[in-house]
MMTF fields as JSON, N, C-alpha, C and O atoms, coordinates in Angstrom:
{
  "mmtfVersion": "1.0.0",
  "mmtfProducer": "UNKNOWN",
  "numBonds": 455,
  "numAtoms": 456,
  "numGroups": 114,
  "numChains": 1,
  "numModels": 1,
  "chainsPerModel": [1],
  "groupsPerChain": [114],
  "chainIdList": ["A"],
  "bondAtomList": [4, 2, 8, 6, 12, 10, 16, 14, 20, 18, 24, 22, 28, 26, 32, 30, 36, 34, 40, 38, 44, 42, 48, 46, 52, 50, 56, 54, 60, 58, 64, 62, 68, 66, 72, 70, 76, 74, 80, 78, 84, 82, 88, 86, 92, 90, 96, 94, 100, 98, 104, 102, 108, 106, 112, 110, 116, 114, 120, 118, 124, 122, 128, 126, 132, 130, 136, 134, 140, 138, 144, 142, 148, 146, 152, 150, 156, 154, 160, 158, 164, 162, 168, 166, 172, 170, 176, 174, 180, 178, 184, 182, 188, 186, 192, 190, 196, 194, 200, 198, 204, 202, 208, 206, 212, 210, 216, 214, 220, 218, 224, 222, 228, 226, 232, 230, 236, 234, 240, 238, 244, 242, 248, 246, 252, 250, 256, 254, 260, 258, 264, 262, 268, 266, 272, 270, 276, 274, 280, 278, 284, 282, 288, 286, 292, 290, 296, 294, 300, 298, 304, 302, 308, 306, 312, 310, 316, 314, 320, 318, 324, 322, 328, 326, 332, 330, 336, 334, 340, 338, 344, 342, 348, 346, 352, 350, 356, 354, 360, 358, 364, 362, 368, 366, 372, 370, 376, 374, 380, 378, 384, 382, 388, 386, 392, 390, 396, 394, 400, 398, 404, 402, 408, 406, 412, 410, 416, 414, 420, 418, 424, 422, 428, 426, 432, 430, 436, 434, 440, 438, 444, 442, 448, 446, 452, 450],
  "bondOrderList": [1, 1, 1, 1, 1, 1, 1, 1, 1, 1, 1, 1, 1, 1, 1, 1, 1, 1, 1, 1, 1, 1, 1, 1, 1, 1, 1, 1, 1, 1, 1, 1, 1, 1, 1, 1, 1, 1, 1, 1, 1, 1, 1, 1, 1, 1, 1, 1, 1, 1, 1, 1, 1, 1, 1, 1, 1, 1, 1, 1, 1, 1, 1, 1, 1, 1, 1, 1, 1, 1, 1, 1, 1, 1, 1, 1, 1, 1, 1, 1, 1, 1, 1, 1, 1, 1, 1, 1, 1, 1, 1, 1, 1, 1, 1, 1, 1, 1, 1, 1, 1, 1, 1, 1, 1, 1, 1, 1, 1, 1, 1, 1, 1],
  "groupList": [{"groupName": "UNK", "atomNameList": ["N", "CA", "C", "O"], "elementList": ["N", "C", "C", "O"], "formalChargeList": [0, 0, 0, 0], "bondAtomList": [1, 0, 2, 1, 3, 2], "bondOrderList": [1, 1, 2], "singleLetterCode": "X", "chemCompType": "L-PEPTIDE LINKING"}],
  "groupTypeList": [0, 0, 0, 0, 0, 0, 0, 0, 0, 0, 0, 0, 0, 0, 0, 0, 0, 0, 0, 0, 0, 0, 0, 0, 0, 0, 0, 0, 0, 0, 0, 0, 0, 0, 0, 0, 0, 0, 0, 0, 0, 0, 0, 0, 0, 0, 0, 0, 0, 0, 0, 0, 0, 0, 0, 0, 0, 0, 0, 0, 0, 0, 0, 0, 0, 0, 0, 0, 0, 0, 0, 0, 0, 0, 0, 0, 0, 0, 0, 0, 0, 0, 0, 0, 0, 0, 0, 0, 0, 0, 0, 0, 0, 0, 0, 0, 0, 0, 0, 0, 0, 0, 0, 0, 0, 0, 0, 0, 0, 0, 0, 0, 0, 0],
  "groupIdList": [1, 2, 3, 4, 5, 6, 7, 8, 9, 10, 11, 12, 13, 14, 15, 16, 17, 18, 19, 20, 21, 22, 23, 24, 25, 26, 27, 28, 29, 30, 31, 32, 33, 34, 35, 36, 37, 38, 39, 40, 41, 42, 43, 44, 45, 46, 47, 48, 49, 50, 51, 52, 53, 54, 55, 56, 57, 58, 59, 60, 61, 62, 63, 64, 65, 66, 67, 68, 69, 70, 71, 72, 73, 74, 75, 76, 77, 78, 79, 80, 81, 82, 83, 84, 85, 86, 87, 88, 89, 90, 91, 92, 93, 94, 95, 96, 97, 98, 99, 100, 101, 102, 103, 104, 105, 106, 107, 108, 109, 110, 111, 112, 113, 114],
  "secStructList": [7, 7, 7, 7, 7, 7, 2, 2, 2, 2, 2, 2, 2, 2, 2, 2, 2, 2, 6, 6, 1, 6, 6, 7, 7, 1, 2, 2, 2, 2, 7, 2, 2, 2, 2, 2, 2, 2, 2, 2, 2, 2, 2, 2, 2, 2, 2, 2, 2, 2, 2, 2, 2, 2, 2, 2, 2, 2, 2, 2, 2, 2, 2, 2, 2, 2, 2, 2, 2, 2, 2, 2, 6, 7, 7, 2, 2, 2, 2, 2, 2, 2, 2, 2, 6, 6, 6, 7, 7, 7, 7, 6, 6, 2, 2, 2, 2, 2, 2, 2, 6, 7, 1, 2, 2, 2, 2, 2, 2, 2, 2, 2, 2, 7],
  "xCoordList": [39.207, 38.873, 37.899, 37.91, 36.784, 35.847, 36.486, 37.433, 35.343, 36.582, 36.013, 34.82, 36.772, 36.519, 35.823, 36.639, 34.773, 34.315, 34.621, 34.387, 35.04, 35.162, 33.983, 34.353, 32.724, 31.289, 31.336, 30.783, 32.246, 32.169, 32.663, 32.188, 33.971, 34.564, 33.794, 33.69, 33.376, 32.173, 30.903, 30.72, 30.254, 29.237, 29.543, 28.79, 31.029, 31.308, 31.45, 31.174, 31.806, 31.96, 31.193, 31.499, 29.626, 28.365, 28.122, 27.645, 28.137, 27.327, 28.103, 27.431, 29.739, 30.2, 29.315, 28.448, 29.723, 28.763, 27.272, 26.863, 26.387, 24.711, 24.878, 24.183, 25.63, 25.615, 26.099, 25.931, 26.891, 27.04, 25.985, 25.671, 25.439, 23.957, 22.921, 21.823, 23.092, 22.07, 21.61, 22.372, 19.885, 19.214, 19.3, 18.941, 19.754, 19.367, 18.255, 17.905, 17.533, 16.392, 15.656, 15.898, 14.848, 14.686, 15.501, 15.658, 15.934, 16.972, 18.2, 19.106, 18.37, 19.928, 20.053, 21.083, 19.2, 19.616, 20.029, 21.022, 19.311, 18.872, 19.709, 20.143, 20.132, 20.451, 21.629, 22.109, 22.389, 24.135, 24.394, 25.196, 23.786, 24.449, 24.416, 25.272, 23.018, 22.6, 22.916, 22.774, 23.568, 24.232, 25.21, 25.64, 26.15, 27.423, 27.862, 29.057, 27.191, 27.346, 27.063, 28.002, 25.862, 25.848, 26.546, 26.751, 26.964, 27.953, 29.213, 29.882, 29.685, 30.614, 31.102, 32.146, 29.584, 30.083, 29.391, 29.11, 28.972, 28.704, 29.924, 30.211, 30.755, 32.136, 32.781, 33.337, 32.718, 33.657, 33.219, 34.084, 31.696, 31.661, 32.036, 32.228, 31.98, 32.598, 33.783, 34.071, 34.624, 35.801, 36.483, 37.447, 35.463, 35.296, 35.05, 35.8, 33.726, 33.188, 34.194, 34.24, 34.843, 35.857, 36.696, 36.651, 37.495, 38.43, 37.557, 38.053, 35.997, 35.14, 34.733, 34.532, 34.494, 34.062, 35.223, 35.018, 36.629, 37.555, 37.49, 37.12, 37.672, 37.325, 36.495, 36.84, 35.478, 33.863, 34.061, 33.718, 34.669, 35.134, 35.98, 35.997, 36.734, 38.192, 37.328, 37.392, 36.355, 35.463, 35.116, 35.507, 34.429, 33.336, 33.979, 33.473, 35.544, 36.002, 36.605, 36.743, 36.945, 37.697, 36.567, 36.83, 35.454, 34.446, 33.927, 33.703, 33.744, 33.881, 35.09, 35.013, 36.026, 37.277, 37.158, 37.504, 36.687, 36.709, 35.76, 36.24, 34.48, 33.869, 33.777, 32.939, 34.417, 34.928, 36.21, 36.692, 36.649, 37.991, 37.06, 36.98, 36.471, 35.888, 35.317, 35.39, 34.605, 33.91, 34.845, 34.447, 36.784, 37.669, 38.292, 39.311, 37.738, 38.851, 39.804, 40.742, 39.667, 40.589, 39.956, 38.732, 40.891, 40.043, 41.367, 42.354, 40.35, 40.871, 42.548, 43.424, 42.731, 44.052, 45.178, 46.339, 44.714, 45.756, 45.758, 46.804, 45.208, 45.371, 45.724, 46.0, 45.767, 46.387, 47.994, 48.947, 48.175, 49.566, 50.308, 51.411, 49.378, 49.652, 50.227, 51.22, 49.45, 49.558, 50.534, 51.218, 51.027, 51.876, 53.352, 54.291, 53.417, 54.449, 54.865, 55.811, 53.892, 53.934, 53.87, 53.677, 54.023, 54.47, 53.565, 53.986, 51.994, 51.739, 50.336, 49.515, 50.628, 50.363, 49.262, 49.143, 48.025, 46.439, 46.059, 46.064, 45.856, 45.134, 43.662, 42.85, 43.56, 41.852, 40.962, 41.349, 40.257, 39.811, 39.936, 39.072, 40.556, 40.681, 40.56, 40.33, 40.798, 40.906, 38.797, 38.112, 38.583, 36.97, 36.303, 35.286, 36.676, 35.914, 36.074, 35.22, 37.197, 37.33, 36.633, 36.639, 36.123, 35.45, 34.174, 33.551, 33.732, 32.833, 31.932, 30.941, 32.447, 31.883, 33.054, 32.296, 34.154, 34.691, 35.126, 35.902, 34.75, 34.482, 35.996, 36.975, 35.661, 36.664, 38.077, 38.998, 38.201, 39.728, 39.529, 39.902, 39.252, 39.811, 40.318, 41.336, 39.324, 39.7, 41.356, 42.17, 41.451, 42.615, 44.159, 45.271, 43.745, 44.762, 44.499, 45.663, 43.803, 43.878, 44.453, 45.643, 44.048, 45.478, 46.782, 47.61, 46.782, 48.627, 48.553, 49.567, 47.884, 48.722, 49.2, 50.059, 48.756, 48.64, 49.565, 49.54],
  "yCoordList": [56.917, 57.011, 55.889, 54.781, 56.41, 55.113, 54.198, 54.491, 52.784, 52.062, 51.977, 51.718, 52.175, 52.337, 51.22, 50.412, 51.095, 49.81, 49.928, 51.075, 49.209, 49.401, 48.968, 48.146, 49.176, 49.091, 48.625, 47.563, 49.607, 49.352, 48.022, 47.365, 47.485, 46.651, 45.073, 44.014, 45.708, 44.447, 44.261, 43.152, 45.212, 45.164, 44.556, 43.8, 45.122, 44.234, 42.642, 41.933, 42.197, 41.185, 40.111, 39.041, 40.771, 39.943, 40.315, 39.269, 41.23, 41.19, 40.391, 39.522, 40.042, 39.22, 37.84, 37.473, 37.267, 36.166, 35.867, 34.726, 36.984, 36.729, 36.794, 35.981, 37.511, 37.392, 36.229, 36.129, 34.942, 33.999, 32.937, 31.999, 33.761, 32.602, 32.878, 32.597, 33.628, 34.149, 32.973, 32.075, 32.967, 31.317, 30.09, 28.949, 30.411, 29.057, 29.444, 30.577, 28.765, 28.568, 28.71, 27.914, 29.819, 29.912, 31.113, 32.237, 30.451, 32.109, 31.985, 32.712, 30.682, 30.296, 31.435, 31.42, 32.194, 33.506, 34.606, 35.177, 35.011, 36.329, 36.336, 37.44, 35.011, 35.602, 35.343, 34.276, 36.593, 36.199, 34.594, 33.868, 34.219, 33.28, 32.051, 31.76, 31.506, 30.82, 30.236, 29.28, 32.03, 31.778, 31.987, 31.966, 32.256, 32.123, 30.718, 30.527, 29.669, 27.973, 27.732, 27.362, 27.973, 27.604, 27.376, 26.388, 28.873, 29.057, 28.501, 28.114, 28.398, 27.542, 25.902, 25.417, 25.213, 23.961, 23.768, 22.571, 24.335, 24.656, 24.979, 24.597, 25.888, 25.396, 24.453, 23.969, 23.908, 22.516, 21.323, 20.472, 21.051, 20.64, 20.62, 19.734, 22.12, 22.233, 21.796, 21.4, 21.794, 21.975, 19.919, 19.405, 19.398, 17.737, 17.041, 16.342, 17.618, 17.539, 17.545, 16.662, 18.528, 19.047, 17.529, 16.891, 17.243, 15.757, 14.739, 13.708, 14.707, 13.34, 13.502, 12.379, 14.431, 14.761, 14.104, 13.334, 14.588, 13.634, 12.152, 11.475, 11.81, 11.056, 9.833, 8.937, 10.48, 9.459, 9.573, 8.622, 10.793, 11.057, 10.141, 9.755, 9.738, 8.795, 7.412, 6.851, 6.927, 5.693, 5.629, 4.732, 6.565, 6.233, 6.222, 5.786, 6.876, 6.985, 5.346, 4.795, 4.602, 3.328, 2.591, 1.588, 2.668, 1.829, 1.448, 0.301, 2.533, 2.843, 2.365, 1.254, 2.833, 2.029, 0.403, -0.461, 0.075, -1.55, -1.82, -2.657, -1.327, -2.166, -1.723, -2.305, -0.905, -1.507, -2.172, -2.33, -2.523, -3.51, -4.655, -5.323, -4.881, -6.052, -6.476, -7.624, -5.361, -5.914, -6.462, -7.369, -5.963, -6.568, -7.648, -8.317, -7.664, -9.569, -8.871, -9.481, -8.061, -7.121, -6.953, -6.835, -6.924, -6.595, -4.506, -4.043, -4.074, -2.972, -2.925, -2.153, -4.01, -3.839, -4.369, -4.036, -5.416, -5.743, -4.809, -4.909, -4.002, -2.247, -1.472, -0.789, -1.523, 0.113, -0.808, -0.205, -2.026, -2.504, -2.316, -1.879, -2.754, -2.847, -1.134, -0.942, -0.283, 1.122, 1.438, 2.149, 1.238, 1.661, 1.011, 1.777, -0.665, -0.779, -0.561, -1.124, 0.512, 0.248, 1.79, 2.284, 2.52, 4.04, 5.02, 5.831, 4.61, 5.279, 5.902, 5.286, 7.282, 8.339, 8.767, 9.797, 8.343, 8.562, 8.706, 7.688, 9.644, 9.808, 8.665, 8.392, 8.3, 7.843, 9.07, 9.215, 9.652, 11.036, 10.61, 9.818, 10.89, 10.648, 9.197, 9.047, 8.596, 7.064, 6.517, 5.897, 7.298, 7.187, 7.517, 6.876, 9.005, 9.762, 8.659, 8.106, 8.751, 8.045, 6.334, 5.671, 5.733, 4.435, 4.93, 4.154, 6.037, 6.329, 7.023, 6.634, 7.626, 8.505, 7.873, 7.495, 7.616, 6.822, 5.436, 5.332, 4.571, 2.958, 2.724, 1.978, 3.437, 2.728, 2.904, 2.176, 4.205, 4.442, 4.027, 5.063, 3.355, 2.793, 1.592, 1.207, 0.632, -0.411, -0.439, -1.362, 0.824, 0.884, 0.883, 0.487, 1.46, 1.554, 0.859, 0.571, -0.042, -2.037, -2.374, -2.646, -2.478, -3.555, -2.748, -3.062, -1.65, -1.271, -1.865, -2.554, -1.91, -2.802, -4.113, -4.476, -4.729, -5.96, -6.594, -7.817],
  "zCoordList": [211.678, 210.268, 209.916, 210.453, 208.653, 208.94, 207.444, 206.713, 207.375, 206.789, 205.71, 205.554, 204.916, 203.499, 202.444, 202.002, 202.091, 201.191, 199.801, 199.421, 198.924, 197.541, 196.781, 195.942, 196.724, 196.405, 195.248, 194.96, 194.09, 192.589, 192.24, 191.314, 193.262, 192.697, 192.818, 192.198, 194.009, 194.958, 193.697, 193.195, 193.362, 192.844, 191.387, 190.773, 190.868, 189.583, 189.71, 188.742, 190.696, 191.251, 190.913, 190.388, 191.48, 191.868, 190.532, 190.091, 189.465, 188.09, 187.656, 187.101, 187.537, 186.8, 186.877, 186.084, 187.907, 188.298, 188.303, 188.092, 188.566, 187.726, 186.755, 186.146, 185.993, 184.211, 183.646, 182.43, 184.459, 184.193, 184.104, 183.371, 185.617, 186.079, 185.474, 185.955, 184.02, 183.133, 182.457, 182.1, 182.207, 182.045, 183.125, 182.833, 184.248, 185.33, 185.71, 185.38, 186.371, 186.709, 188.533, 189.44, 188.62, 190.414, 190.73, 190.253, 191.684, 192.547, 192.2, 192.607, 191.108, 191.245, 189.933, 189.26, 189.687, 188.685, 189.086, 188.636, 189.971, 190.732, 191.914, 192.242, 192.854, 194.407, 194.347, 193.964, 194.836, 195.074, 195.634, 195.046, 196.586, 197.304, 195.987, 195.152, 196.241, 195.456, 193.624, 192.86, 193.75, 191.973, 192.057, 190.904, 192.855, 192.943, 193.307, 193.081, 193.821, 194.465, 192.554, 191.849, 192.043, 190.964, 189.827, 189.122, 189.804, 188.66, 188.889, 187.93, 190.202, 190.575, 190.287, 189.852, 190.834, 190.246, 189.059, 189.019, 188.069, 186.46, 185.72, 184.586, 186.668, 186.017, 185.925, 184.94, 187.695, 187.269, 186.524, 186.32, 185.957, 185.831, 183.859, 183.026, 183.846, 182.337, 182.089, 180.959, 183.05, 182.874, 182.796, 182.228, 183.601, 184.236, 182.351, 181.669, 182.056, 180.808, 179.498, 178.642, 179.537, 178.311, 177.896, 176.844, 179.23, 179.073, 178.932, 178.477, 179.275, 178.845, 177.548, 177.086, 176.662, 175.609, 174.72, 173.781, 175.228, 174.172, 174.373, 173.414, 175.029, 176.325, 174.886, 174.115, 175.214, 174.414, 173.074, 172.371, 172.438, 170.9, 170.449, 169.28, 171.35, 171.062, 170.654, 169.56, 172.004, 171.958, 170.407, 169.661, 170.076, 168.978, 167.794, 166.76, 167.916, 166.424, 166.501, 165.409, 167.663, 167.739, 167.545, 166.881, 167.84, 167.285, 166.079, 165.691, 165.486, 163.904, 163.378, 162.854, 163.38, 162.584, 163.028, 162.222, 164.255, 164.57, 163.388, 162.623, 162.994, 162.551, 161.1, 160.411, 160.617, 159.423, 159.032, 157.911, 160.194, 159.757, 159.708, 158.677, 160.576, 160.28, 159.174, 158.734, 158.591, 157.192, 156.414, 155.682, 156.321, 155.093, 156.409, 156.24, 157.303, 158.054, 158.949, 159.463, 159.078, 160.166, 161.28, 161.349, 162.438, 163.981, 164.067, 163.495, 165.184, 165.181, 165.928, 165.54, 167.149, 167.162, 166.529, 166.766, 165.511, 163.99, 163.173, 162.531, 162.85, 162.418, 162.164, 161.178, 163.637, 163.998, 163.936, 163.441, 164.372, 164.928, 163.188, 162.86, 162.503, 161.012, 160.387, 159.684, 160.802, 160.445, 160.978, 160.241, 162.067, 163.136, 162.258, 162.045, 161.737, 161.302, 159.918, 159.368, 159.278, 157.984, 157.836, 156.726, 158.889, 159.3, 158.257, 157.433, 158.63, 158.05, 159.331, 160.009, 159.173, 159.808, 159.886, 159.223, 160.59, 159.993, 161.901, 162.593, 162.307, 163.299, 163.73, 162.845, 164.655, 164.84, 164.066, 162.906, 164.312, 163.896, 162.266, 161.888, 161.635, 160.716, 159.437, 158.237, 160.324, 159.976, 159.768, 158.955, 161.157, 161.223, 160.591, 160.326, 159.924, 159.002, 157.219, 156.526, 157.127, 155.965, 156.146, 155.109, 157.282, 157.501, 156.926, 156.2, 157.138, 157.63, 155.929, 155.31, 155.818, 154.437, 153.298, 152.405, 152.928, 151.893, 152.344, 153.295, 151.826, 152.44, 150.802, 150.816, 149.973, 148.76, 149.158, 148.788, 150.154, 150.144, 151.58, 152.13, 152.385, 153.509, 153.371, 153.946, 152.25, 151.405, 150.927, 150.91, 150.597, 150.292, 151.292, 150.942, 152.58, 153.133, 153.662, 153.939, 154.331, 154.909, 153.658, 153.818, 152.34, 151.511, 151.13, 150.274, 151.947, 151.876, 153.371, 153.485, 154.459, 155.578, 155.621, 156.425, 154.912, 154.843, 153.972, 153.828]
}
């Protein structure tokens, strides 16, 4: 008996994957081999990316809150230690935004830490 190939499933296969490698550049669009290595480590590197993105988000919101503690005499880890014992509940993320675009009400919650 001869041996049977599953063509359709094969061929969905390889479109899944060029339709990924849709916009790279060269053969890494067009040639199975070539865009299948591609799309490959284009994933991992999405996937590497995702946890650095919070990663650097976390940085910049702790930077920002550092330096407006500083403007009222505050450093950023008397702060948070302050927020933390004075149980009040403000994410980084949040804490940044309000440094950041309302300066009157951050004012405010450094003199409830304090």
């Amino acid at each position: 008996m001869p041996r049977s190939q599953n063509s359709v499933a094969s061929r969905n296969r390889r479109k899944k994957i060029l339709k990924k490698a849709k916009g790279y550049y060269g053969r890494r669009k067009n040639v199975w081999k070539v865009a299948k290595n591609a799309v490959e480590k284009g994933l991992l590197y999405s996937y590497r990316d995702r946890k650095n993105k919070k990663r650097s988000f976390r940085l910049l919101w702790i930077l920002r809150i550092n330096a407006a503690a500083r403007l009222h005499g505050f450093t950023y880890s008397k702060l948070i230690s302050n927020l933390k014992s004075k149980k009040v509940d403000l994410d980084r993320k949040i804490l940044s935004d309000i440094a950041m675009n309302h300066p009157d009400t951050f004012a405010k919650i450094i003199n409830k830490t304090k």
